[in-house]
ROPARO-764242 format. One record per residue (C-alpha): residue in three letters; x, y, z. Coordinates in steps of 0.05 Angstrom, whole numbers. Example, Ala and Ser with C-alpha at 12.3 -4.5 7.8 and 13.67 -1.06 7.14 Angstrom:
<pts>
(pt ala,(246,-90,156))
(pt ser,(273,-21,143))
</pts>
This chain:
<pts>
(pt unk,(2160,910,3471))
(pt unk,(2211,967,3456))
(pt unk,(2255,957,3389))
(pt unk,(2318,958,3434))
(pt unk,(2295,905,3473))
(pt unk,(2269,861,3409))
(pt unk,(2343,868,3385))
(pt unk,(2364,850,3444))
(pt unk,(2330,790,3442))
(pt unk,(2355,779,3373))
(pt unk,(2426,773,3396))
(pt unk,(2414,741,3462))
(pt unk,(2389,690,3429))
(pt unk,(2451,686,3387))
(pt unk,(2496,678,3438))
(pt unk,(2469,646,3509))
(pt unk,(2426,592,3543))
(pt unk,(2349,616,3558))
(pt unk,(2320,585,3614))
(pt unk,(2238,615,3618))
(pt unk,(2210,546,3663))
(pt unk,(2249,535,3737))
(pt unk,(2242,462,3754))
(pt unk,(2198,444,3816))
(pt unk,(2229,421,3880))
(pt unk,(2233,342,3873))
(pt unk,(2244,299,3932))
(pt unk,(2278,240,3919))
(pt unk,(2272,177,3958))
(pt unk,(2320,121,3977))
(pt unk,(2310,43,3972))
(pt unk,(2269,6,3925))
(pt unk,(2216,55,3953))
(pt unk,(2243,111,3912))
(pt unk,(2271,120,3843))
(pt unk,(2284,95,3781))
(pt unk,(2336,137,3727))
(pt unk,(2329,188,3780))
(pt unk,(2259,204,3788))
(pt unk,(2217,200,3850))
(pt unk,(2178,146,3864))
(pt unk,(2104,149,3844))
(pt unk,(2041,100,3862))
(pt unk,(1975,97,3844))
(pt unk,(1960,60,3921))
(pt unk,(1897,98,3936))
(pt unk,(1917,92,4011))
(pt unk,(1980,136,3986))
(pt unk,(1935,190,3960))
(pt unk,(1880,192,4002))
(pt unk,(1938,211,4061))
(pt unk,(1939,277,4030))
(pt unk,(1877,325,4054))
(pt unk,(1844,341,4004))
(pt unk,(1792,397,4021))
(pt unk,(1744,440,3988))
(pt unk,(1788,492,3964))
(pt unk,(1841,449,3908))
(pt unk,(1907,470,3904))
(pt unk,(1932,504,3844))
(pt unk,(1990,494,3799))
(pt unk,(2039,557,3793))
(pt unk,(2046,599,3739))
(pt unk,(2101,581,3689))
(pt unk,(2125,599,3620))
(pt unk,(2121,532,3578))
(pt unk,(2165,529,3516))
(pt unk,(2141,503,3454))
(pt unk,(2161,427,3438))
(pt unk,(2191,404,3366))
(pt unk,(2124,376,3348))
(pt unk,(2087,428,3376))
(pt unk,(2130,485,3334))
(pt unk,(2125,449,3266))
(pt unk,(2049,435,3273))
(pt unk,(2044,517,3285))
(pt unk,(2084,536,3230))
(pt unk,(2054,488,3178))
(pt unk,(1981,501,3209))
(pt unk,(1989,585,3216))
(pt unk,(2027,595,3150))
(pt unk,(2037,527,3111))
(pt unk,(2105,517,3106))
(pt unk,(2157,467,3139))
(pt unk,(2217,503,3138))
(pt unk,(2279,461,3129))
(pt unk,(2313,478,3192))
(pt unk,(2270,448,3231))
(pt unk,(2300,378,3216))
(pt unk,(2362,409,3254))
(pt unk,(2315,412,3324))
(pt unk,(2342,366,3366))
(pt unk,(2295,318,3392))
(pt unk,(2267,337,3473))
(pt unk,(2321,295,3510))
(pt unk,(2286,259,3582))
(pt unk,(2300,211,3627))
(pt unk,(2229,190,3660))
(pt unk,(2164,221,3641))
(pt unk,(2145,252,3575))
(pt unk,(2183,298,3526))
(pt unk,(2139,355,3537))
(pt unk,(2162,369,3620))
(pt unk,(2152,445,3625))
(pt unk,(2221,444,3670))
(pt unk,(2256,410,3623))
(pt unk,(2247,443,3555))
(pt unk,(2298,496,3560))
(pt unk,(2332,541,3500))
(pt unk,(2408,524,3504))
(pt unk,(2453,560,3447))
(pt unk,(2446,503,3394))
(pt unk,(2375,508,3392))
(pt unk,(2377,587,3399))
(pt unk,(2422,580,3328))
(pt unk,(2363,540,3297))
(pt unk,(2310,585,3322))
(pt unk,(2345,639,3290))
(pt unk,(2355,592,3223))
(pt unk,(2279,589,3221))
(pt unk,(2261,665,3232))
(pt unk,(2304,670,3176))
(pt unk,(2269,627,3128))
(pt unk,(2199,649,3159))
(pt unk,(2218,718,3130))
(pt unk,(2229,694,3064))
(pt unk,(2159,660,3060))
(pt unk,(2131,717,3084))
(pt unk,(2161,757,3016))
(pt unk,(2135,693,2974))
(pt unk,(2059,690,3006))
(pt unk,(2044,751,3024))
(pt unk,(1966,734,3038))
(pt unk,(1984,684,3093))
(pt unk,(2017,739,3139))
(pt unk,(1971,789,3116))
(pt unk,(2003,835,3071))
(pt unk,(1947,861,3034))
(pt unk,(1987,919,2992))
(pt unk,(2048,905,2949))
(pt unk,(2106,874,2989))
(pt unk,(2158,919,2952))
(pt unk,(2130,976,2972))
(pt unk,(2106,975,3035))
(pt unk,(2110,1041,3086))
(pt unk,(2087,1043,3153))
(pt unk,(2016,1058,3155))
(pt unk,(1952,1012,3160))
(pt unk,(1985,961,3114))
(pt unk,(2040,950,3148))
(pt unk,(2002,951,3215))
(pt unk,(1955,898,3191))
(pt unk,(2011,848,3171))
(pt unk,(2046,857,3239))
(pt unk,(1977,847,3271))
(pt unk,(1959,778,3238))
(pt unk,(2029,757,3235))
(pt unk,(2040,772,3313))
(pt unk,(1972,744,3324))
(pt unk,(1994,679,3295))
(pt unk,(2049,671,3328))
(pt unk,(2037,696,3391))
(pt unk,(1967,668,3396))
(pt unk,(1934,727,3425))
(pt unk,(1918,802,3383))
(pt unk,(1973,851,3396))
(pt unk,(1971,912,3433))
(pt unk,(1973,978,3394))
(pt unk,(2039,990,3433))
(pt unk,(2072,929,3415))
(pt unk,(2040,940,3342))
(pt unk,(2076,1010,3347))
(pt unk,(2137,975,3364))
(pt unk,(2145,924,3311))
(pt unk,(2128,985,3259))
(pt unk,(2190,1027,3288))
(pt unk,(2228,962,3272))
(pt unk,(2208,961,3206))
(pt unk,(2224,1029,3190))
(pt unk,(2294,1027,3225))
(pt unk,(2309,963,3191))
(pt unk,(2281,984,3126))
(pt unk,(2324,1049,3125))
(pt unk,(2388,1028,3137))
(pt unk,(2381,997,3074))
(pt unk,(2358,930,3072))
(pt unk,(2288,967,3044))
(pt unk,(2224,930,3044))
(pt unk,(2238,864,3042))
(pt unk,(2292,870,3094))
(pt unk,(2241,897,3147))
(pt unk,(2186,844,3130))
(pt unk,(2243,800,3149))
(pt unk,(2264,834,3204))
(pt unk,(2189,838,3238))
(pt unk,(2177,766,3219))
(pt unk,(2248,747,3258))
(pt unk,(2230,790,3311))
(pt unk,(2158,764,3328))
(pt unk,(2178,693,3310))
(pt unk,(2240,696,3360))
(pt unk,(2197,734,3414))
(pt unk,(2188,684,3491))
(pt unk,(2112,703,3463))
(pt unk,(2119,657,3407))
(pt unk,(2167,605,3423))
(pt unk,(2129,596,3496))
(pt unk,(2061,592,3517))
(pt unk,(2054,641,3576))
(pt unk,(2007,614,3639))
(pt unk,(2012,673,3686))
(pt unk,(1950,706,3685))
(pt unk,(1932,772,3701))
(pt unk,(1946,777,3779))
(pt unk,(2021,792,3801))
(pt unk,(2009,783,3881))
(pt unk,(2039,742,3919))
(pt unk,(2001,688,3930))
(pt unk,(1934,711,3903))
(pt unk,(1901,667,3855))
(pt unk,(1913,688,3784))
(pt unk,(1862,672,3733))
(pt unk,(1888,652,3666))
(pt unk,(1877,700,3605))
(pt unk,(1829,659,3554))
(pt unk,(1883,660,3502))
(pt unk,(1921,630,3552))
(pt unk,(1865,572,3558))
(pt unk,(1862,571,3491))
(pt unk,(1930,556,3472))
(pt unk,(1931,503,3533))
(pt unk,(1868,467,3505))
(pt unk,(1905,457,3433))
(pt unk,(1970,445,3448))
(pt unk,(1942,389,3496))
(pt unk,(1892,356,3440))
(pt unk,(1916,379,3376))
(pt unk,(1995,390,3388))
(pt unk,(1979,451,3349))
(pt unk,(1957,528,3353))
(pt unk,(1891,546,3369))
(pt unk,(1835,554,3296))
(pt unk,(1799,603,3283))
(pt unk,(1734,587,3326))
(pt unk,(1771,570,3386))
(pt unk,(1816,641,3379))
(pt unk,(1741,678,3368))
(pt unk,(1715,651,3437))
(pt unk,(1787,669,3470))
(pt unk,(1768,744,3442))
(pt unk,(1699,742,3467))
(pt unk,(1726,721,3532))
(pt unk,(1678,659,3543))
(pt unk,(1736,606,3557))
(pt unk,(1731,609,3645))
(pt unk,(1656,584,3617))
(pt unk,(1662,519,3638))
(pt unk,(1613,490,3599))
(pt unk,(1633,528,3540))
(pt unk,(1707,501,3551))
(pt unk,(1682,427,3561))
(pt unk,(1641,442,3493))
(pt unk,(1707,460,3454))
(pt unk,(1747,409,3481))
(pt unk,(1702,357,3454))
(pt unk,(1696,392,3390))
(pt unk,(1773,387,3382))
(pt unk,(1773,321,3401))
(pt unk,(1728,292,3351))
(pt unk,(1774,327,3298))
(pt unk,(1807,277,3277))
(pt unk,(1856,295,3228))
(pt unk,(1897,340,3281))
(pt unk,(1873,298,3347))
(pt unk,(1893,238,3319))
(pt unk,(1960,254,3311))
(pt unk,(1975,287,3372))
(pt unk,(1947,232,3409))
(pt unk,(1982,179,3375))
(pt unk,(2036,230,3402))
(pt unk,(2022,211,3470))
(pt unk,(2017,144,3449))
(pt unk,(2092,142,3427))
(pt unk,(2123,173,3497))
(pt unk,(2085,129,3541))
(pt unk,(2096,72,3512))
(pt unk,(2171,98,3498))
(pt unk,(2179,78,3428))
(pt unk,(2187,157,3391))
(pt unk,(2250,125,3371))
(pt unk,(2215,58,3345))
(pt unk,(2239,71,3277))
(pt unk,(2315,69,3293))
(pt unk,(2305,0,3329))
(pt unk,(2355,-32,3290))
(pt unk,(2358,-112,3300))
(pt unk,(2418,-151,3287))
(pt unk,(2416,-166,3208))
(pt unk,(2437,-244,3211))
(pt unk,(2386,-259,3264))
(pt unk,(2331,-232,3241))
(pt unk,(2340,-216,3163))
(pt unk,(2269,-189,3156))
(pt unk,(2283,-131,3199))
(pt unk,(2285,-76,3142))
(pt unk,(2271,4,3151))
(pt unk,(2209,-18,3115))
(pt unk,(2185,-70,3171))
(pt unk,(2202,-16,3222))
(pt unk,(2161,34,3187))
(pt unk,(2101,-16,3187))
(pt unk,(2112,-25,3261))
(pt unk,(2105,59,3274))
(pt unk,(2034,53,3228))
(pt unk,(2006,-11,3268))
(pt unk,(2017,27,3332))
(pt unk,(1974,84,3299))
(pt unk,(1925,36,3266))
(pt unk,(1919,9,3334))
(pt unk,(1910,68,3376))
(pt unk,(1854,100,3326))
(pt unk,(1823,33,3328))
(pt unk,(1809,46,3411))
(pt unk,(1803,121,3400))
(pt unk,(1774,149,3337))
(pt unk,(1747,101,3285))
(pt unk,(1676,90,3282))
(pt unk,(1646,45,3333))
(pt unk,(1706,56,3383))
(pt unk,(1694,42,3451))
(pt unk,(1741,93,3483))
(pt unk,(1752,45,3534))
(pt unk,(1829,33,3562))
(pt unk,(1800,-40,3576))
(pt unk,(1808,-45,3492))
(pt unk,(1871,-16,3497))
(pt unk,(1903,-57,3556))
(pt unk,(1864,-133,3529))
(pt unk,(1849,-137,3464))
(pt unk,(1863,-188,3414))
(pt unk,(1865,-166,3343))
(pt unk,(1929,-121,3303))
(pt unk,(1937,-92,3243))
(pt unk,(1982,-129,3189))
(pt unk,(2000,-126,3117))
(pt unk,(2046,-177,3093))
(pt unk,(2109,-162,3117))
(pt unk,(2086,-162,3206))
(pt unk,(2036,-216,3188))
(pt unk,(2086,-276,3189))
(pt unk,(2116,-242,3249))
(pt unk,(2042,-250,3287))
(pt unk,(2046,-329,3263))
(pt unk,(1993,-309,3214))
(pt unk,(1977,-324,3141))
(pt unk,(1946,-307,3078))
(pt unk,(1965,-229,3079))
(pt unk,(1990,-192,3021))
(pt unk,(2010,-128,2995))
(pt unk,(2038,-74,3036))
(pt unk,(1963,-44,3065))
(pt unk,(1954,-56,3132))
(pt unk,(1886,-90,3158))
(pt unk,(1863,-108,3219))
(pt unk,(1865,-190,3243))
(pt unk,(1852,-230,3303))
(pt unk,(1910,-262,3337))
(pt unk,(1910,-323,3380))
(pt unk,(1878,-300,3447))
(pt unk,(1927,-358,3476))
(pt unk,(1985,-317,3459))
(pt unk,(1967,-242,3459))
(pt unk,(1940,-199,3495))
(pt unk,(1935,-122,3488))
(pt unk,(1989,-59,3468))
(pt unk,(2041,-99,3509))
(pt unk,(2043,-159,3466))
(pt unk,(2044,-116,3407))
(pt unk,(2096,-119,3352))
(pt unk,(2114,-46,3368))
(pt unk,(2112,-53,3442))
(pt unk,(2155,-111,3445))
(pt unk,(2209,-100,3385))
(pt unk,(2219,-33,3417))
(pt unk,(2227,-59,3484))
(pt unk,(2287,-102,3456))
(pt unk,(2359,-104,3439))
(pt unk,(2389,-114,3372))
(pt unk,(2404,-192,3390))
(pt unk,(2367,-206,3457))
(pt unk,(2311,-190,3486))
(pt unk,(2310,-137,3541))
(pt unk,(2285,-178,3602))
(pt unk,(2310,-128,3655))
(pt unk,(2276,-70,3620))
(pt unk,(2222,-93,3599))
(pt unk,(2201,-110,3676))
(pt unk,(2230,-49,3692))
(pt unk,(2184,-10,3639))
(pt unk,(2118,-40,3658))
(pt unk,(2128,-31,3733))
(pt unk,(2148,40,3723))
(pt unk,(2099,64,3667))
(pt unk,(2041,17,3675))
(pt unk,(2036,12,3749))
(pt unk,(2066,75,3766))
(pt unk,(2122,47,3815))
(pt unk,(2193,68,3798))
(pt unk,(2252,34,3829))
(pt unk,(2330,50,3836))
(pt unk,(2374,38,3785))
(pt unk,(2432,-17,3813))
(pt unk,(2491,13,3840))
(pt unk,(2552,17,3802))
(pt unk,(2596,-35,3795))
(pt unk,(2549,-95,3790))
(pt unk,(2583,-146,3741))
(pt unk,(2523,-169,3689))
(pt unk,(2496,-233,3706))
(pt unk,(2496,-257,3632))
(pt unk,(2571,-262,3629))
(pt unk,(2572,-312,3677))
(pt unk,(2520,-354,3656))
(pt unk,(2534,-426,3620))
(pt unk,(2517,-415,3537))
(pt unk,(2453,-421,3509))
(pt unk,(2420,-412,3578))
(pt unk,(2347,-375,3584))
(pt unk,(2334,-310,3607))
(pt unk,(2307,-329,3669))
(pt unk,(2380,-375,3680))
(pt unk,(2422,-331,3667))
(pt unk,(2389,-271,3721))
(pt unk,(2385,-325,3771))
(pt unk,(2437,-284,3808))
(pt unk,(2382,-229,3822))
(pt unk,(2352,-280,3871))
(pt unk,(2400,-270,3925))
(pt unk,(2374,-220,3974))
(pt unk,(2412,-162,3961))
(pt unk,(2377,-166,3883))
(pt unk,(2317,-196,3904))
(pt unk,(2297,-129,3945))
(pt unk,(2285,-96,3879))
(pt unk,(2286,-144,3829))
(pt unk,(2225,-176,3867))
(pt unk,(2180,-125,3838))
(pt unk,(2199,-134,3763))
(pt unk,(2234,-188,3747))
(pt unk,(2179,-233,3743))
(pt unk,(2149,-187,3684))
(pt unk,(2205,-193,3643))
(pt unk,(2205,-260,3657))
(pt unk,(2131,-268,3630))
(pt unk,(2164,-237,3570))
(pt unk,(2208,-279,3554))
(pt unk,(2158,-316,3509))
(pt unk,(2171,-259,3451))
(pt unk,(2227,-261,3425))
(pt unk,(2271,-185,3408))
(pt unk,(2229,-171,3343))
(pt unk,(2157,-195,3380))
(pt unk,(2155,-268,3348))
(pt unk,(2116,-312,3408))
(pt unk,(2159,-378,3424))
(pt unk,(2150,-421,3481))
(pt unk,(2239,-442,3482))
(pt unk,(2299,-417,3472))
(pt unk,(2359,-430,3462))
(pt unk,(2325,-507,3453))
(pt unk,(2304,-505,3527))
(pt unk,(2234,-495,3545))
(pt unk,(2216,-428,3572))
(pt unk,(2187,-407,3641))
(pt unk,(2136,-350,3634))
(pt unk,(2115,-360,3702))
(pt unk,(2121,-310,3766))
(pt unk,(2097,-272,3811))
(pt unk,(2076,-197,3815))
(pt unk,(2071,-150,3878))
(pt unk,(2023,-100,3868))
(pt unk,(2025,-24,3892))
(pt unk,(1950,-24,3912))
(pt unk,(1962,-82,3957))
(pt unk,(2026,-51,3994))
(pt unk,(2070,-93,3946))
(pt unk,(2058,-150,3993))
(pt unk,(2079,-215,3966))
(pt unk,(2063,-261,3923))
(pt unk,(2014,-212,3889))
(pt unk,(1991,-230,3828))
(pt unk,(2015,-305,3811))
(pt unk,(2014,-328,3734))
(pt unk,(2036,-377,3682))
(pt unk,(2047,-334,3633))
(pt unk,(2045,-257,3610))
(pt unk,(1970,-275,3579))
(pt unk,(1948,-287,3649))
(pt unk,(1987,-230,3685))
(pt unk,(1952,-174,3633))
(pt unk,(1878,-216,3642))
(pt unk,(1900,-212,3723))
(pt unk,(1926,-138,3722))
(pt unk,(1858,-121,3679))
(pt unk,(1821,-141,3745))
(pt unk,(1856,-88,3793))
(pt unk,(1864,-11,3797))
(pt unk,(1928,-3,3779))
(pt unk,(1936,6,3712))
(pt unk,(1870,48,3713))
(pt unk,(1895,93,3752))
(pt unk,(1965,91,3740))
(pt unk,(1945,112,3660))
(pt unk,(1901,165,3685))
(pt unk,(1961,192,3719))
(pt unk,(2004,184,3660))
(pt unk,(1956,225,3612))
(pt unk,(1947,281,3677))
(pt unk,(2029,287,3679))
(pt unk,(2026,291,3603))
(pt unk,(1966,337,3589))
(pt unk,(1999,384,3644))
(pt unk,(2075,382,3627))
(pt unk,(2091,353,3695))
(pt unk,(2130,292,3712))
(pt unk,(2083,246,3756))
(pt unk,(2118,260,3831))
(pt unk,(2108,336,3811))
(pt unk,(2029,328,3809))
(pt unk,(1988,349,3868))
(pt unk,(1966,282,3913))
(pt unk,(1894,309,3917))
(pt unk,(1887,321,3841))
(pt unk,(1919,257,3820))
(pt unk,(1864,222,3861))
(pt unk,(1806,267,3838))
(pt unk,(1828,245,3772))
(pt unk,(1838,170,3771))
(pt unk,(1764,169,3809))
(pt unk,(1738,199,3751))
(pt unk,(1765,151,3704))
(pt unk,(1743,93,3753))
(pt unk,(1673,132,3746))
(pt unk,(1675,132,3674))
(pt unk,(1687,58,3670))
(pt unk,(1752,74,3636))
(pt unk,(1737,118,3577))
(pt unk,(1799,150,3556))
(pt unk,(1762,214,3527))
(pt unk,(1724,224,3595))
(pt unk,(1794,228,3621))
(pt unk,(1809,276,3566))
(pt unk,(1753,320,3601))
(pt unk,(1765,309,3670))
(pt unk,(1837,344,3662))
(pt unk,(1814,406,3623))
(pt unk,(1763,407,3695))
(pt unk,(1820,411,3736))
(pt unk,(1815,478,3777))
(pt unk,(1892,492,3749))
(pt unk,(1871,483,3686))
(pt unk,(1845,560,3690))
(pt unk,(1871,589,3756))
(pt unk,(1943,590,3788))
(pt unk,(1964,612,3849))
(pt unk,(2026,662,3859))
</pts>
């Protein structure tokens, strides 16, 4: 890249919007067919799928440019040169409506963020003049010249960041920066800076390029192995890609299947960085990133401190590992979806009607298999899928039919009066939405409703109660499945215990989660996924009787996982 143009890039970034990832063409349907927030519908009905033809020859995702998320940016920085720099607490968070925070068409670079970006080239510099070593500055910072010194610190330093070795052009490029920058008298130090800005603000950096190395129009393009690299970490580890990973991407053995499958496993089983990023996922399908901030009403609920919600955020961890990565784990979404057992300390314990806890350590307990049942009767699960003073019947219906079974549905027009202010006090949940019974709500309200009503048995910070409001409660409904055509009644139950030991019995959360981890793992909202790959990969996890890291594997084997088409 010429110096002109890195400058230019320097100020663009200063002063305008960049926009590397076009959003794909969405369709959006009408009716409670169609959408919910906006976003097309999506089902896991196999009869859906199987419409589409799919053939022998699979059809490839397009090339893109895929910015770098928050978490994704902070993991590099701390993992490539150990340091957090302070700006980054000034990223604003990935703003979406459905699907996860890491959409490819969604992650643009408006002007705030561009000002940040430039904050933290600026402080990147500096730590490059404090730790020389880490960006490969092997001769005395003060007085370095261009020559093989100062061609080996842009060459790890733009290897870093850019994830792939430099070309002696560009190398050639970012040393005529130096010496420009460095003689108009900002010296040494001022062009270390300057080259660190530059390659830190580079598209090369702050995206991960998957464009391959054919430009025809639509040829196949194969992806460069650094580009497979960066796609295989930043998928299980949130993070660049280490040392042996980078090696194989320079030896060019990555479109080795079997030597891609190897890796992924290997970076799997690290815990320490697969852990997190997983738990990662964890958080944005389950939709509680913000879990933290779930403030509760003070007088109702008195034991709702920053300290309780910070035990809730660690449980939902505890919990995940305990499915995914501690020793004797099963793997299995059947754990994840059924189980009876959290973790506590002595704070949530209480909150889980148990007893005899102490100290602030969390450890794992059984809970009453009468009254809970898997994530969605967890503590974390259901105090973030609440209000401040009530629970959040509506919603929570709305979330599991959605995100669980993969069936979105409209948001109500405008204009509908809430049913709760005409409701008589102290009514239930399920009295005061009576209203959605009439057939103009019932259309949609059908297909939830009866979820959140199931709900209604834990109360806004989790707590399991069988009244309210002194009047017993009705957990009973009815649930429509999308694997049956939504034809009623569905699944009938007494009570949400029996609707998750009912739902554990049919294909649709199976596949609907296999569908959520494919839209994830590939930055894609769910209606943006091909038909034919969706069902290749929820018959895999059907195969694998459910294992969550066999569906870990069977998305790196996706043909688009290294080839595009133009």
């Amino acid at each position: 890249m010429p110096v002109e143009e890195l400058i230019g890039v320097l100020r663009s970034f200063k002063g305008r919007s960049l926009r590397l990832a076009a959003p794909l063409a969405i369709v959006v349907a009408s009716g409670c067919t169609g959408v919910l927030g906006g976003s097309p519908l999506d089902s896991t009905d196999p009869a859906t799928d199987s419409a589409a033809e799919c053939g022998a020859t699979p059809a490839l995702a397009k090339p893109r440019i895929w910015r770098l998320t928050k978490s994704q940016l902070a993991n590099t920085l701390r993992d490539e040169f150990g340091i957090e720099p302070a700006a980054l607490s000034n990223l604003p968070s990935e703003a979406r409506l459905d699907g996860f925070a890491n959409q490819a068409s969604q992650l643009r670079i408006a002007p705030l963020l561009a000002e940040v970006y430039f904050a933290l080239g600026e402080e990147l510099g500096a730590h490059a003049l404090q730790n020389p070593d880490k960006f490969g500055i092997a001769c005395d910072a003060a007085t370095l010249a261009p020559g093989s010194c100062l061609e080996g610190f842009i060459a790890t330093t733009g290897r870093k960041l850019w994830r792939r070795p430099l070309s002696a052009t560009e190398v050639a490029d970012f040393s005529a920066l130096f010496a420009k920058t460095a003689a108009q008298g900002a010296g040494p130090a001022g062009g270390v800076t300057s080259v660190v800005q530059a390659l830190f603000m580079s598209p090369s950096s702050l995206h991960r390029t998957e464009l391959g190395t054919v430009k025809d129009t639509g040829a196949v393009t194969p992806l460069a192995d650094h580009e497979i690299a960066s796609a295989l970490s930043y998928m299980l580890w949130d993070s660049a890609p280490d040392a042996e990973l980078a090696a194989l991407a320079d030896q060019g053995k990555l479109r080795d299947r079997t030597v891609l499958l190897d890796q992924a496993k290997r970076l799997f089983e690290a815990r320490d960085k697969a852990s997190p990023a997983m738990s990662h996922f964890f958080e944005q399908w389950l939709e509680l990133e913000n879990l933290p901030n779930a403030v509760k009403d003070a007088d109702l609920f008195p034991m709702a401190t920053p300290e309780l919600n910070a035990d809730l955020k660690e449980e939902l961890r505890l919990f995940t590992d305990s499915v995914l990565f501690d020793a004797g784990a099963d793997r299995r979404f059947d754990s994840l979806f059924t189980s009876t057992y959290a973790f506590v300390n002595e704070r949530t314990a209480p909150l889980y009607g148990l007893s005899g806890v102490t100290g602030d350590a969390m450890v794992r307990r059984e809970l009453s298999p009468a009254e809970r049942r898997g994530i969605l009767t967890s503590l974390p699960f259901l105090w973030g899928h609440a209000h401040a003073q009530d629970t959040a019947l509506v919603g929570r219906g709305a979330y599991v039919r959605a995100e669980i079974l993969c069936h979105r549905v409209p948001l109500p027009p405008g204009g509908v009066p809430n049913p709760g202010k005409f409701a008589e006090p102290n009514a239930t949940g399920r009295q005061r939405l009576g209203i959605h019974a009439s057939p103009a709500c019932a259309v949609c309200h059908k297909l939830f409703d009866g979820i959140g009503f199931a709900l209604e048995s834990y109360d806004p910070i989790g707590r399991f109660r069988t009244t309210e409001h002194g009047q017993e409660i009705d957990a009973s409904g009815s649930l429509p499945l999308p694997s049956e055509g939504n034809k009623e009644p569905g699944i009938v139950f007494s009570n949400f215990v029996e609707l998750v030991d009912e739902l554990a019995q049919k294909p649709d959360v199976y596949g609907c989660f296999a569908q959520q981890f494919a839209a994830y793992a590939s930055g894609y909202d769910l209606p943006e996924l091909d038909a034919c790959e969706k069902e290749r990969v929820v018959d895999d996890f059907a195969r694998s009787q459910n294992a969550i890291d066999q569906l870990v594997l069977s998305v790196i084997a996706s043909p688009s996982f290294i080839d595009r088409k133009n």
